[in-house]
N, CA, C and O atoms as a GROMACS GRO file, in nm:
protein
  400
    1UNK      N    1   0.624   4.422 -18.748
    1UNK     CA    2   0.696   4.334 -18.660
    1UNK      C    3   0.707   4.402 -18.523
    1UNK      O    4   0.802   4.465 -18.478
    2UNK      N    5   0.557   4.367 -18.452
    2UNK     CA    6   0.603   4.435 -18.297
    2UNK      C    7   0.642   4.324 -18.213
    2UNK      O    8   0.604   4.208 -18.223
    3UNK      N    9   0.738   4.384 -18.111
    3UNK     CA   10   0.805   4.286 -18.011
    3UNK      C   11   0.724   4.299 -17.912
    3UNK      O   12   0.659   4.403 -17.911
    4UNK      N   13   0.702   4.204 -17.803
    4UNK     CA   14   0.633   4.217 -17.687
    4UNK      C   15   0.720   4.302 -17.584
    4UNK      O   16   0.812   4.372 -17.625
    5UNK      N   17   0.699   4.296 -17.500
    5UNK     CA   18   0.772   4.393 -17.361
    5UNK      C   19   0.877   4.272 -17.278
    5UNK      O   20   0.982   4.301 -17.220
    6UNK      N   21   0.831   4.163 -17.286
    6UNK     CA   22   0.879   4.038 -17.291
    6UNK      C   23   1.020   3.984 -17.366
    6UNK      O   24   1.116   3.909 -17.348
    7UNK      N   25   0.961   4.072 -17.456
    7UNK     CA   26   1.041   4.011 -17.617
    7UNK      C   27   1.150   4.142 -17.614
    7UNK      O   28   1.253   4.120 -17.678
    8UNK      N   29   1.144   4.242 -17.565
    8UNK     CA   30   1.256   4.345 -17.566
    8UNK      C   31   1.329   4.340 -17.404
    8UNK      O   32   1.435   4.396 -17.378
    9UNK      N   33   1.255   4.267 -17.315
    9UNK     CA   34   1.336   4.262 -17.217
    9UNK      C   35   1.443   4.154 -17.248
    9UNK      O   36   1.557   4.198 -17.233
   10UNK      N   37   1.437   4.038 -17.284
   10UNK     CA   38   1.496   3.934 -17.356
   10UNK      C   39   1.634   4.006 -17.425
   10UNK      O   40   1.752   3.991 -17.394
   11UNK      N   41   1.568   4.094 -17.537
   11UNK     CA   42   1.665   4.152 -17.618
   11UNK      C   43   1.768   4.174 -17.535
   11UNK      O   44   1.874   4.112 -17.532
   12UNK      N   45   1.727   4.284 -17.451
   12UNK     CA   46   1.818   4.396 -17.406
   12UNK      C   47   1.918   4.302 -17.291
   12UNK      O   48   2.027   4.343 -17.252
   13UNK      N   49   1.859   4.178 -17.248
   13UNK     CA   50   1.954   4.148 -17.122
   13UNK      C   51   2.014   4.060 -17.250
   13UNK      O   52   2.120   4.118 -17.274
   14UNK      N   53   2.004   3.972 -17.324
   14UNK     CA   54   2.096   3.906 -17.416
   14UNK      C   55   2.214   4.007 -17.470
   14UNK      O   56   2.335   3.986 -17.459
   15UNK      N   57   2.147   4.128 -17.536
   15UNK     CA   58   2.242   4.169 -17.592
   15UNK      C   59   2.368   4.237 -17.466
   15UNK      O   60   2.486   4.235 -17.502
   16UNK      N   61   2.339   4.286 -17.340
   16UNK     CA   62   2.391   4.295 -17.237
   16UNK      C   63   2.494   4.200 -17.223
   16UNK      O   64   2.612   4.229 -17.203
   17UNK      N   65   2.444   4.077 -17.234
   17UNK     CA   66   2.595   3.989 -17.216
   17UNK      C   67   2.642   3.958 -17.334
   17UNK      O   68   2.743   3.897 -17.299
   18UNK      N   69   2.643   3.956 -17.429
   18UNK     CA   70   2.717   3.933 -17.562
   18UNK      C   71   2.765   4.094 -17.573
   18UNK      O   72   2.832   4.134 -17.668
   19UNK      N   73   2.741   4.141 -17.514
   19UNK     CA   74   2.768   4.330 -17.620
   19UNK      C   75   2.916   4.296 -17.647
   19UNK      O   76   2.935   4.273 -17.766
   20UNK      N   77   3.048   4.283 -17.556
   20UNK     CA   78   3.143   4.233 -17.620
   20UNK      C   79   3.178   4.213 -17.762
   20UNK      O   80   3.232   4.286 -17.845
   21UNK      N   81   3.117   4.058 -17.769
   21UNK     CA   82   3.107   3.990 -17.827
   21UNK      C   83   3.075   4.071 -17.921
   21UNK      O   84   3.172   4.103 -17.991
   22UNK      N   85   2.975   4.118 -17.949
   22UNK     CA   86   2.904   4.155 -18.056
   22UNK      C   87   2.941   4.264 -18.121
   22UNK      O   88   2.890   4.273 -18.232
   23UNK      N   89   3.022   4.362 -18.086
   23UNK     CA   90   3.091   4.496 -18.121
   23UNK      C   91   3.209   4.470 -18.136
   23UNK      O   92   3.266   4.539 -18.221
   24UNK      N   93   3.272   4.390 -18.080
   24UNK     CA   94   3.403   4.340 -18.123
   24UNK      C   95   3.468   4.286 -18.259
   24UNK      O   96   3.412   4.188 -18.308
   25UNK      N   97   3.574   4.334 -18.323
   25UNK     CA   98   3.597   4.376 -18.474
   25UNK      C   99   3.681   4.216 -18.449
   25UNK      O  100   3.725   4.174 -18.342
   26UNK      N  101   3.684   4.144 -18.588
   26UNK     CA  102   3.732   4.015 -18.620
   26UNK      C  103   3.914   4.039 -18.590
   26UNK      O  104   3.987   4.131 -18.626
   27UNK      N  105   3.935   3.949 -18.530
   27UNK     CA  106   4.091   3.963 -18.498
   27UNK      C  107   4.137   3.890 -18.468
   27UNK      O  108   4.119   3.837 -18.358
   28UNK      N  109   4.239   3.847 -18.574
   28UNK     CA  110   4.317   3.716 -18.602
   28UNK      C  111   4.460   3.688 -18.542
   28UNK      O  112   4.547   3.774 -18.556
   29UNK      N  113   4.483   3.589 -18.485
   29UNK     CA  114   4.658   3.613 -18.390
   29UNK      C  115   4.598   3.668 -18.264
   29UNK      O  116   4.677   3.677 -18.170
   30UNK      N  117   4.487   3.702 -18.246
   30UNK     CA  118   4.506   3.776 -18.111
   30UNK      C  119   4.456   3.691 -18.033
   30UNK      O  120   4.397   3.594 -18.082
   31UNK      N  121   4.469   3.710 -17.870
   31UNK     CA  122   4.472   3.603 -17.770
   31UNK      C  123   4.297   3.570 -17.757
   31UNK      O  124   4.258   3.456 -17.728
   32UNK      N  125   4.206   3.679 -17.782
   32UNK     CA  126   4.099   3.680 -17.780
   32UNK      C  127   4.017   3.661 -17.900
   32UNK      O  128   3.910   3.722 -17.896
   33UNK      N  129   4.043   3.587 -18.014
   33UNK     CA  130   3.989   3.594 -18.145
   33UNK      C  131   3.838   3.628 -18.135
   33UNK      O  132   3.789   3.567 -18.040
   34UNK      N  133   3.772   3.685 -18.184
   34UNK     CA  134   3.620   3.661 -18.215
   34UNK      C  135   3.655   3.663 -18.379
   34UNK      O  136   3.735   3.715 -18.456
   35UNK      N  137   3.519   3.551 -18.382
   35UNK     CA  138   3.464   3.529 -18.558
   35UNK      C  139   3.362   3.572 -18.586
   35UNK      O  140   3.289   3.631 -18.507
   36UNK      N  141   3.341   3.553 -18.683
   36UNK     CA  142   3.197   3.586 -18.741
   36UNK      C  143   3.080   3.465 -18.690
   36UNK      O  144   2.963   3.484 -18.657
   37UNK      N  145   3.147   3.353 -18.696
   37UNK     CA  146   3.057   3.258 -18.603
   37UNK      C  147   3.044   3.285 -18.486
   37UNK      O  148   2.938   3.293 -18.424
   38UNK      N  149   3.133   3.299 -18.452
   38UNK     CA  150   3.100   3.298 -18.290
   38UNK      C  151   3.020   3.409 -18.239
   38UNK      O  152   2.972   3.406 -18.126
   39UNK      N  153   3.002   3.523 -18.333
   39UNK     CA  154   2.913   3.660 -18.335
   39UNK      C  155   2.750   3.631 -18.383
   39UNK      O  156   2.659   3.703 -18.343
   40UNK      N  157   2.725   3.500 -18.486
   40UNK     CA  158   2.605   3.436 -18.513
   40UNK      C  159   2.544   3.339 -18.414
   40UNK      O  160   2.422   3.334 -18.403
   41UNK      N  161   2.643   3.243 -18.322
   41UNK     CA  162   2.608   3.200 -18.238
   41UNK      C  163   2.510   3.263 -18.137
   41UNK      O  164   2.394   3.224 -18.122
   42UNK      N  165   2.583   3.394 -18.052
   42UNK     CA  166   2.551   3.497 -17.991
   42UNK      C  167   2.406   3.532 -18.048
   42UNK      O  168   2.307   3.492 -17.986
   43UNK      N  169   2.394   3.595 -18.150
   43UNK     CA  170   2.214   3.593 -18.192
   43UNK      C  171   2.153   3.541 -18.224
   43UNK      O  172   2.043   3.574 -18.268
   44UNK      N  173   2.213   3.401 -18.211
   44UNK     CA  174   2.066   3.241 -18.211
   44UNK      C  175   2.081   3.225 -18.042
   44UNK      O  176   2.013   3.157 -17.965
   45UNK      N  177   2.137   3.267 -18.028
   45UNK     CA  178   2.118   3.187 -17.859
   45UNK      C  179   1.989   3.329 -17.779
   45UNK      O  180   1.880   3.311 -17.723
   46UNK      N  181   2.059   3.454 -17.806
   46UNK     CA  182   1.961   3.560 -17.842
   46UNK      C  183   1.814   3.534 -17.868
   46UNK      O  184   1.714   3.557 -17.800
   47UNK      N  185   1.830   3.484 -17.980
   47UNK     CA  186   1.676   3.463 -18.087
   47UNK      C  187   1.616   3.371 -18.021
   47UNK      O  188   1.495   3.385 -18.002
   48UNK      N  189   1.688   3.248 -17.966
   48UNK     CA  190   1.612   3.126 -17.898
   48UNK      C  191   1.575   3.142 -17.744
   48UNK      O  192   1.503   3.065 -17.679
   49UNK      N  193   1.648   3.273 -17.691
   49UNK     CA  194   1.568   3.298 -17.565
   49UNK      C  195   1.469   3.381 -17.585
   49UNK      O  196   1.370   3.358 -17.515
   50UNK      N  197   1.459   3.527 -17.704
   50UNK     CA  198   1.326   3.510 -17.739
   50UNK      C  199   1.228   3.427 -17.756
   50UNK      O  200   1.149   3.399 -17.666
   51UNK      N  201   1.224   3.381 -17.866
   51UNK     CA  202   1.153   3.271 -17.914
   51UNK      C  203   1.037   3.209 -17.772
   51UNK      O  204   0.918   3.181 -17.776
   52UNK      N  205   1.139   3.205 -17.656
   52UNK     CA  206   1.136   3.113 -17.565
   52UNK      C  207   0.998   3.192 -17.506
   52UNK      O  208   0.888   3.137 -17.507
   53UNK      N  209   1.020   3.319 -17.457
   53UNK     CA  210   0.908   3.428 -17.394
   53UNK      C  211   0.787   3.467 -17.500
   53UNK      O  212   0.677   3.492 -17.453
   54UNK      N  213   0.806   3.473 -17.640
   54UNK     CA  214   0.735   3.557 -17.695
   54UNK      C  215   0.603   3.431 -17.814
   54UNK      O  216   0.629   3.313 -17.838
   55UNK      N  217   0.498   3.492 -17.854
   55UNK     CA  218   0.408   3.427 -17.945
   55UNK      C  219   0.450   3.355 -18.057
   55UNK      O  220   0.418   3.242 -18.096
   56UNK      N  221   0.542   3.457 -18.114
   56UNK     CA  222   0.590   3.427 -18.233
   56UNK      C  223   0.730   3.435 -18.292
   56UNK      O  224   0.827   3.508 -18.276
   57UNK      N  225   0.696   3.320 -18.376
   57UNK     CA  226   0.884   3.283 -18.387
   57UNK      C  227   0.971   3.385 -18.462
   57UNK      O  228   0.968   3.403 -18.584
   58UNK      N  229   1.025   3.430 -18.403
   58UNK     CA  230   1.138   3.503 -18.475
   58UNK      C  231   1.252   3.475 -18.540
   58UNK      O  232   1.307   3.372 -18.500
   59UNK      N  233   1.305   3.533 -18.628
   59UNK     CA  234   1.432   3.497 -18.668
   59UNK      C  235   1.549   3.580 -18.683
   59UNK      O  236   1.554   3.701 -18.709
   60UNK      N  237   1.624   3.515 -18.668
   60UNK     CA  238   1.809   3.601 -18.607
   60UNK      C  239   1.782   3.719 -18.645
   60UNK      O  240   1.784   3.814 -18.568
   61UNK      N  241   1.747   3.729 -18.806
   61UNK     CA  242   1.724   3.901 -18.890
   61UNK      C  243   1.637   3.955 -18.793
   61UNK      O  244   1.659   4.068 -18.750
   62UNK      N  245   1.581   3.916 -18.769
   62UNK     CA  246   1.452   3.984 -18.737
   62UNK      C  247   1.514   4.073 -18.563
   62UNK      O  248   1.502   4.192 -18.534
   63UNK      N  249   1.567   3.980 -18.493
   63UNK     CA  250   1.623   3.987 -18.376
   63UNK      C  251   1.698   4.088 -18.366
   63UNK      O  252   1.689   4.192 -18.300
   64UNK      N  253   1.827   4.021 -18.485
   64UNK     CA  254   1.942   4.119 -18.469
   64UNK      C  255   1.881   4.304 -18.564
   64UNK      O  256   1.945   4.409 -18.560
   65UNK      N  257   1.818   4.294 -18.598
   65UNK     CA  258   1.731   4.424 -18.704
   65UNK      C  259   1.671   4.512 -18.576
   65UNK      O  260   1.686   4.634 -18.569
   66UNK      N  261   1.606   4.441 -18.484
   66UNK     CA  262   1.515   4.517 -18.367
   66UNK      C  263   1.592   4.670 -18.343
   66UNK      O  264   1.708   4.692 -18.309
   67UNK      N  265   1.507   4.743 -18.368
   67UNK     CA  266   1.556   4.897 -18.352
   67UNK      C  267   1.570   4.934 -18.197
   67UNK      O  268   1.610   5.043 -18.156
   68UNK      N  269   1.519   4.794 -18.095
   68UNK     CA  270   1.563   4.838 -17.948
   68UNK      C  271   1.704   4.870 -17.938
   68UNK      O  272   1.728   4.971 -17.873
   69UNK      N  273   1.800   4.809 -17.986
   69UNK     CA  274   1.948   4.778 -17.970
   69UNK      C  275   2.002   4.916 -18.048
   69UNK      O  276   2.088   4.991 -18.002
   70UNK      N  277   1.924   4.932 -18.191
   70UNK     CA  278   2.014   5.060 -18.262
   70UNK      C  279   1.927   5.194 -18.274
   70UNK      O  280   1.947   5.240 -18.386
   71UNK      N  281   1.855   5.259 -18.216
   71UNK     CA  282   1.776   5.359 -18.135
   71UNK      C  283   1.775   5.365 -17.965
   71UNK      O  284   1.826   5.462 -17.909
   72UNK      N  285   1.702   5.235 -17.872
   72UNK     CA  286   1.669   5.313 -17.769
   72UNK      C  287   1.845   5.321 -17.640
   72UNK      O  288   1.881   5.380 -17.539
   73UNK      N  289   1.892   5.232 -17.726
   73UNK     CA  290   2.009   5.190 -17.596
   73UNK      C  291   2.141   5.262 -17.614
   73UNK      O  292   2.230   5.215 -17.684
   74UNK      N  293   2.155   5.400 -17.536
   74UNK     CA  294   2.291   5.472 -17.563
   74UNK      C  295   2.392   5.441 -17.574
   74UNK      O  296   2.436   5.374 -17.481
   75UNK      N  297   2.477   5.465 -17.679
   75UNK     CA  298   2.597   5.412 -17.699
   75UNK      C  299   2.670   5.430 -17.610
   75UNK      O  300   2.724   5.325 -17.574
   76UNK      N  301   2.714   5.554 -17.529
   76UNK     CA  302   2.836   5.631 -17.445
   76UNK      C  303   2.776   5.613 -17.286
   76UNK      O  304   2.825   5.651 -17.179
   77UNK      N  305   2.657   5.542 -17.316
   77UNK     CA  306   2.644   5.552 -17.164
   77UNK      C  307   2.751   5.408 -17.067
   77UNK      O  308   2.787   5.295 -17.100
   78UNK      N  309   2.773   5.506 -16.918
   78UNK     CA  310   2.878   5.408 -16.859
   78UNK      C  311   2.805   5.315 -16.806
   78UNK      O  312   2.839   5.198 -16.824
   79UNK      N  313   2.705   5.341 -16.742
   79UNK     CA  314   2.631   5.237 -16.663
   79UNK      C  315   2.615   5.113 -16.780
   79UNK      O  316   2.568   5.137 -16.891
   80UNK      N  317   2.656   4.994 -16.744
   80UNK     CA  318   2.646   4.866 -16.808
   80UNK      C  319   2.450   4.803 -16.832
   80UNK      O  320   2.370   4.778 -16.742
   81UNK      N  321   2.430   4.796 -16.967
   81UNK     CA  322   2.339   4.710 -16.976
   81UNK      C  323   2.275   4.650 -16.843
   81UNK      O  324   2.186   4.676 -16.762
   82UNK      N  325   2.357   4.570 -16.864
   82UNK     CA  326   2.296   4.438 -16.701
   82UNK      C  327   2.256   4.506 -16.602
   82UNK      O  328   2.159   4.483 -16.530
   83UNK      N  329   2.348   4.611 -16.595
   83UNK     CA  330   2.297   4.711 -16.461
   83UNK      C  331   2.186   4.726 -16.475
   83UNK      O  332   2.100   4.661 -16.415
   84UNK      N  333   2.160   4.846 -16.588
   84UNK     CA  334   2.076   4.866 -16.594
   84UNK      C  335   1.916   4.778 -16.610
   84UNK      O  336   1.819   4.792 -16.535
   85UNK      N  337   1.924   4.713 -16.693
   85UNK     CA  338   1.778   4.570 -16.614
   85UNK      C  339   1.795   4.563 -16.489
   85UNK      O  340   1.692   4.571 -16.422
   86UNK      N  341   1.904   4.548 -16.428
   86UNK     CA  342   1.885   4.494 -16.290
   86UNK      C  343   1.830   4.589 -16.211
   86UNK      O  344   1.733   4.566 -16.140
   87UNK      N  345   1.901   4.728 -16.219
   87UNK     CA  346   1.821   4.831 -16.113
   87UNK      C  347   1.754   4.850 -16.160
   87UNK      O  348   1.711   4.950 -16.102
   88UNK      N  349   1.647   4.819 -16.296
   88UNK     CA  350   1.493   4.880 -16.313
   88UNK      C  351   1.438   4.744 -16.282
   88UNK      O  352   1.321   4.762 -16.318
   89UNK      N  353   1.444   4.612 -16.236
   89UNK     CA  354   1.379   4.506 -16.181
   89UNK      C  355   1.285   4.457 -16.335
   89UNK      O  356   1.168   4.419 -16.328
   90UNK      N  357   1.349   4.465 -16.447
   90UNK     CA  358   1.260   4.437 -16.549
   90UNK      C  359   1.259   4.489 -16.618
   90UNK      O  360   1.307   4.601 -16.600
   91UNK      N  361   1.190   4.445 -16.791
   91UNK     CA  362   1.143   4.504 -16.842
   91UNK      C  363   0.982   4.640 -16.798
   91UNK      O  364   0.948   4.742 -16.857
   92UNK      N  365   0.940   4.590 -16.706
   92UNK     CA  366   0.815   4.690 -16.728
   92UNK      C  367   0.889   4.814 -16.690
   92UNK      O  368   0.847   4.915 -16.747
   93UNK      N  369   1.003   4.834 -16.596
   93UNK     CA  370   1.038   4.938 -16.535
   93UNK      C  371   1.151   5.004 -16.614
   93UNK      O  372   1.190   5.109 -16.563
   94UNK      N  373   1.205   4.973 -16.711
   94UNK     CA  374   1.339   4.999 -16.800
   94UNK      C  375   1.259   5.128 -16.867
   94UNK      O  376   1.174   5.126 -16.956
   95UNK      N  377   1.326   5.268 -16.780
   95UNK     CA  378   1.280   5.387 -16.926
   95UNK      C  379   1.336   5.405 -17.083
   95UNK      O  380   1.299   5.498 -17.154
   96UNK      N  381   1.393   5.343 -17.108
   96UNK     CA  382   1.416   5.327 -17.248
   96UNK      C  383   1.312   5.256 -17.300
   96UNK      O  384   1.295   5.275 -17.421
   97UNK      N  385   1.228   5.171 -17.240
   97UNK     CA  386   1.165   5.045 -17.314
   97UNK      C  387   1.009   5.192 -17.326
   97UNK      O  388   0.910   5.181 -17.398
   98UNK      N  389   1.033   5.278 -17.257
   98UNK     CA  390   0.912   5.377 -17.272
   98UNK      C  391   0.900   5.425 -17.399
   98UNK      O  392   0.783   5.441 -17.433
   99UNK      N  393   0.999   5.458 -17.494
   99UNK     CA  394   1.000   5.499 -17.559
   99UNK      C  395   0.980   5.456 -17.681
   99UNK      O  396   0.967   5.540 -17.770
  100UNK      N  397   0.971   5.313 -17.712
  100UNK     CA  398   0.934   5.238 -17.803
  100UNK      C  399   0.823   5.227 -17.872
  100UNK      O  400   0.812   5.141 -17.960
   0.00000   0.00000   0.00000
C-alpha cells in the first residue's frame, strides 16, 4: 500500500486541521465534547480528500493506518502542522515526506 506524494500531502494537511480533533480523549459534560463520531467523520472527510488526488481508492483503515502520521510527523514539535506545509509550499518540499 504505497501512497503517492499527492496522497501524503493530503494526509498531512488533513490531519493538520483535525489534529485536535483527533487526539482529543472522549469527554462528556464538557463544553467541548468530542465523540467517537465526530473523530470518524474527521477521517472520511480525510479519506475523501484523498481519494480526491490519488489513483486509488482508499479506505478510512487504510488512511487512518498510514505510517506518515505515526513515524514521520514529530510529536513535541511546536511548529504547527499547517505551518509547516505552508512554509515548505507543498508536498514536494516537506522534509519529512523525504524520508518515506
Amino acid at each position: 500500500m504505497n501512497f503517492s506524494e499527492g496522497e501524503k500531502a493530503v494526509i498531512i494537511e488533513n490531519y493538520a486541521i483535525h489534529k485536535d480533533l483527533l487526539k482529543s480523549k472522549h469527554v462528556s459534560g464538557h463544553k467541548h465534547k468530542v465523540t467517537n463520531q465526530m473523530k470518524d467523520e474527521a477521517w472520511q472527510r480525510t479519506t475523501n480528500s484523498v481519494n480526491a488526488v490519488g489513483r486509488d481508492m482508499r479506505t478510512v483503515n487504510e488512511v487512518k493506518g498510514n505510517k506518515i502520521i505515526n513515524t514521520c510527523i514529530p510529536s513535541s514539535n511546536n511548529v504547527s502542522l499547517l505551518k509547516l506545509f505552508k512554509m515548505a509550499d507543498g508536498a514536494q518540499n516537506l522534509p519529512i515526506l523525504n524520508r518515506i
